[in-house]
C-alpha positions, 0 to 999 in steps of 0.5 A: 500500500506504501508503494502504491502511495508513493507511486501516486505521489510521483505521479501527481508532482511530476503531472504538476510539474508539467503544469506549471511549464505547460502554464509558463510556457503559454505566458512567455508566448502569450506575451506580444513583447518579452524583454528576451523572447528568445530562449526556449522554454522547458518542457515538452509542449515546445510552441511553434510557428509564429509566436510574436508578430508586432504591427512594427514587424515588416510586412511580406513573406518568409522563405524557409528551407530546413536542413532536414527536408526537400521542401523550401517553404514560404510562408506569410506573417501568420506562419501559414504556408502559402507556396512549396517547392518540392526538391531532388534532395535536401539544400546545401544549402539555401534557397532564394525567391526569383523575380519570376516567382520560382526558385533557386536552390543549391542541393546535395547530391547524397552518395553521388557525392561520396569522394566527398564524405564527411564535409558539411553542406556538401552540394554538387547540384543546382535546380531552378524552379518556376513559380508552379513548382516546375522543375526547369534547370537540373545542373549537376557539377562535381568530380572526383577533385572538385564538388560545389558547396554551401552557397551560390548567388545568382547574377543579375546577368541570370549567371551563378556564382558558387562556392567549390572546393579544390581538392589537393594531395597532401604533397601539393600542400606541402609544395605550397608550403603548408607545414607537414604536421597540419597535412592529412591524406589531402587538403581542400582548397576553395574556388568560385566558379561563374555557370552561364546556365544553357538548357534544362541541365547544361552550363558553362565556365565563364569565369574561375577565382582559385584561392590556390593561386593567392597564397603566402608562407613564412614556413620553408624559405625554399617554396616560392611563395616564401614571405613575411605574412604580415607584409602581404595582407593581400595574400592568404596564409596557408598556414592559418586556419582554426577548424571551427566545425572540425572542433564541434564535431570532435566534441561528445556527441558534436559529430551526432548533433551535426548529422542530426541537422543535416549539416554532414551525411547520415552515413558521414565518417571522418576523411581526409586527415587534420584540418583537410577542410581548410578555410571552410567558405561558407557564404558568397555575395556579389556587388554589381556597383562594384563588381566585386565578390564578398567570401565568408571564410569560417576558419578563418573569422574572416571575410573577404572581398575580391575583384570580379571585373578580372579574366579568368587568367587575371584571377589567377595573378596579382595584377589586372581587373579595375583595381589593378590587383588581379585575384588578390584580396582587395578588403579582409576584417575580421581577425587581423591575426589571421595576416599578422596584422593583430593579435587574439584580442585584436579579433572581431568575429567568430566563425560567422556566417552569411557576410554580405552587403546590404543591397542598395535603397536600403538602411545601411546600404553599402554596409556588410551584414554579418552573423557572428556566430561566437564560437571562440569569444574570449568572455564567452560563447554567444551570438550576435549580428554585426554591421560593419561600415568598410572604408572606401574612396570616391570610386568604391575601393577599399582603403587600407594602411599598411602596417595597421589592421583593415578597418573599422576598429568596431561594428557600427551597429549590432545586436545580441540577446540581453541574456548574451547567450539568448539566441547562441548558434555555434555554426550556420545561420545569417541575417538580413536587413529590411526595407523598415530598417529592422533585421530579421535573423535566423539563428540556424541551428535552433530553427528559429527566425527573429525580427528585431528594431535598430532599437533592438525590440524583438518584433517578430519570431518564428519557431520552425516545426522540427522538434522537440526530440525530448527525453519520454516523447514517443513520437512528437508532433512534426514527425506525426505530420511528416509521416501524415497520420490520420486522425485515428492513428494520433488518437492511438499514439496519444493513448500509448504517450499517456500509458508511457508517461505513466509508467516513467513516473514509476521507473523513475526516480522524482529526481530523474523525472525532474532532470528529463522534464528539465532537460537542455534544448539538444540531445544531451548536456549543453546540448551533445549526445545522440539524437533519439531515433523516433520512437525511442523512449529514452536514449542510452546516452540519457539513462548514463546521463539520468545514472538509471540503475540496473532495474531501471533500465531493464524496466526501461527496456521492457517499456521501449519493447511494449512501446515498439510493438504497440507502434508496429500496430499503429504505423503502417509498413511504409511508415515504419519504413520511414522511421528506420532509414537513415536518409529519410528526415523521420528517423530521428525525432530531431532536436528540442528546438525548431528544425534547423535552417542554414539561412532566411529570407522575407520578401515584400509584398511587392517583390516581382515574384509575390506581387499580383500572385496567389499567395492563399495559405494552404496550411498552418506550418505549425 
């Protein structure tokens, strides 16, 4: 009778318990301004879609692309999906709106790609789509040295410029003076390529830029690239370099949580040595005023600018196009460190992501817009995005004087969470700067989409359907609609969720069902660990983490037998199909958060593709 007692009591203080999250959670949301707005709330009744939406907020369309699917979305203030693009694979790794109403989006070629192994956001393929969803170009571009990813720009000449990685033997990086130590089986050197699309699935070269041919050493005086780094500014030092993501994925679990997003393949293993993904560019943008080109270099905190009114022979010197240096770097900010211009505390971004200008006609025009992702920060690791006011003369051109680190010292604007830590996404992510002035931000890895005022209020945010992963959730929601249950199957699952519920409060101890039910957004502490494939209770990384003991995870076992044979009734075989293969984006119950999104964008009402266009919703994408 005393056990039965207690176990009663366990029931009612965790059922309590999850009350007061299900309450507070409600008021957080409810609330039409926080002073954070940010952080995601406990519990496992994570609320997506569009939770804040200020008359402050601009006004237009939202172009989502998940990691995790082959659908680009766009949706309206309301979160209510008004057009879908339906893709050959998942993007590598974001999507753009054209002025004809289609889509543009660079996709990952899966195990076409397999030389390629490993590396995140691999591509290798382009689709263009019409505004019906019609696939007009299919462009494949890849081989056993070169393969493009991460990012590409569309021209307003109708040309894209993409981002591809060159791929070297480990006695290439040695003759261009790269320490032997620092060299693995190869080492992956970056390019731009300019395709003229022709056809359905055709295009040509018109213009390459290889970093390989821009490079300096202080390393083997024997090599004729042989200099004094710091003196070359313009050059890029093959010895630099940090391996941000390599690091992340050398974490606990880090590998698991980059596989989970989509960021690396299922099937990834490590390749290719120390550091083979050297400098690791991750956004690409294009000034037509200018004719320039702006590079996101992630290991090296960096971005950079180079001259596009070159010849591909130009490109590949130090002289020639307007300003008179060929394919040498024209502007870097970021971490002067990086050409011995500055030391650590010198650094100004942190493995950021999507530098680019901000477009003409808009506040800040001519600024580069950056997400500084803040891995590495000296006080700590937080997020913030950065506007940077370059110098330039009379005609555009950089200003620089040698001897002293690129400028401006400092951002001219920026924003970060009150609680620093508020919207933190150690890689991907971006931001964008709205005709009102305002910023939308996407802080990637968490799946969640925020507009904030110069004066930094939050006035919008959008949290995007792809979790929440949490420890004692059979199946969550998102992944109930990808696998298109029917109304009889979710009142099933919402019996077994219960009687499984029940039986943890049992198994468990009130402290253990306290630690689950409080549990970090991600798959373990600070966010590491396994992702729980779907219809897994409580993964063997959460028992260690919750010290069940022997009894318990036999019970624990037990549960999860009942629970698996109770879902093989529920599902049918092309569901369960779905839940145990690897590729398909239902096999893991995801993250705790929203789906991760490399990048997004808004588009006004006015925007050439949107304008005079149906734009009726067809479903709530929560």
């Amino acid at each position: 009778m005393k056990c039965f007692l207690a176990s009663v009591f366990v029931s009612l203080v965790v059922v309590a318990a999850m009350f007061v999250e299900w309450v507070s959670i409600v008021a957080v949301f409810g609330q039409e301004k926080a002073t954070d707005g940010l952080a995601i709330p406990k519990g496992i009744h994570t609320k997506y879609g569009v939770t804040i939406n200020s008359p402050k907020a601009f006004q237009g369309y939202t172009l989502v692309a998940p990691f995790t699917s082959k659908k680009s979305q766009l949706i309206n203030m309301q979160g209510e999906i008004v057009r879908t693009w339906n893709a050959a694979g998942n993007p590598a790794s974001c999507a753009y709106l054209l002025e004809n109403g289609g889509l543009l989006r660079p996709c990952s070629l899966g195990l076409e790609a397999e030389s390629f192994r490993g590396l995140s956001a691999v591509g290798g393929r382009i689709q263009e789509f019409n505004s019906s969803g019609e696939r007009v170009w299919d462009f494949k571009f890849h081989n056993d040295k070169r393969i493009p990813h991460h990012d590409i720009v569309r021209m307003p000449n109708g040309n894209i410029l993409m981002i591809v990685w060159d791929q070297k033997t480990s006695l290439e990086a040695i003759d261009a003076g790269r320490r032997p130590s620092s060299v693995g089986a190869r080492l992956l050197s970056d390019s731009l390529i300019e395709i003229k699309p022709s056809g359905k699935t055709a295009g040509t070269i018109v213009w390459e830029w290889h970093l390989w041919d821009h490079l300096v050493q202080d390393y083997d005086k024997q090599k004729a690239n042989y200099a004094k780094v710091g003196e070359h500014p313009e050059l890029v030092d093959i010895n630099f370099g940090e391996d941000v993501t390599g690091a992340y994925a050398a974490k606990k679990g880090g590998a698991d949580k980059l596989r989970s997003i989509g960021y690396i393949a299922s099937n990834a293993k490590k390749t290719g040595g120390p550091n083979a993904d050297w400098t690791h560019f991750n956004g690409i943008d294009y000034n037509a005023d200018l004719d320039q080109v702006l590079i996101s270099v992630h290991n090296f905190s960096e971005f950079w600018v180079i001259d596009h009114s070159t010849t591909t022979a130009q490109a590949a010197s130090h002289k020639g196009g307007k300003a008179g240096k060929g394919g040498d770097l024209l502007y870097r900010w970021g971490n002067p460190r990086a050409y011995g211009g500055g030391a650590k505390k010198d650094q100004m971004l942190f493995a950021q992501h999507n530098a680019h200008w901000i477009p003409k006609g808009l506040p800040g025009a001519g600024n580069i817009l950056v997400f500084n992702n803040g891995t590495g920060r000296p006080e700590g690791a937080y997020s913030s995005v950065d506007e940077i006011a370059p110098p330039v003369d009379g005609q555009g051109q950089h200003t620089f004087m040698s001897g002293t680190p690129f400028g401006p010292e400092r951002p001219s604007w920026s924003y970060c969470a009150p609680d620093k830590g508020g919207f933190y996404s150690s890689f991907i992510s971006g931001a964008q700067r709205l005709p009102n002035g305002n910023t939308l931000i996407c802080s990637g890895v968490n799946g969640v989409l925020f507009e904030v005022t110069p004066e930094k209020e939050i006035v919008w945010k959008y949290v995007n359907p792809g979790g929440p992963g949490r420890p004692g959730q059979v199946v969550p929601i998102h992944i109930q609609d990808m696998l298109e249950l029917n109304n009889a199957q979710r009142k099933e699952l919402e019996v077994l969720q219960a009687n499984v519920t029940d039986k943890l409060t049992v198994i468990l101890k009130m402290e253990q069902n306290k630690q689950m039910h409080e549990a970090k957004p991600g798959f373990g502490p600070d966010g590491f660990g396994s992702p729980p494939r779907t219809g897994e209770i409580i993964s063997l990384f959460f028992q260690s983490r919750l010290k069940c003991d022997a009894d318990q995870k036999k019970q624990l076992r037990e549960l999860q037998m009942e629970t698996d044979g109770k879902l093989a009734t529920i599902f049918t075989q092309a569901q369960m199909k779905k839940t145990k293969d690897p590729s398909d984006g239902v096999a893991s119950a995801g993250s705790a958060w929203g789906a991760s999104i490399f990048r997004a964008y808004r588009y006004a009402p006015s925007h050439p593709g949107i304008a005079g266009k149906d734009m009726t919703p067809s479903k709530s994408s929560e």
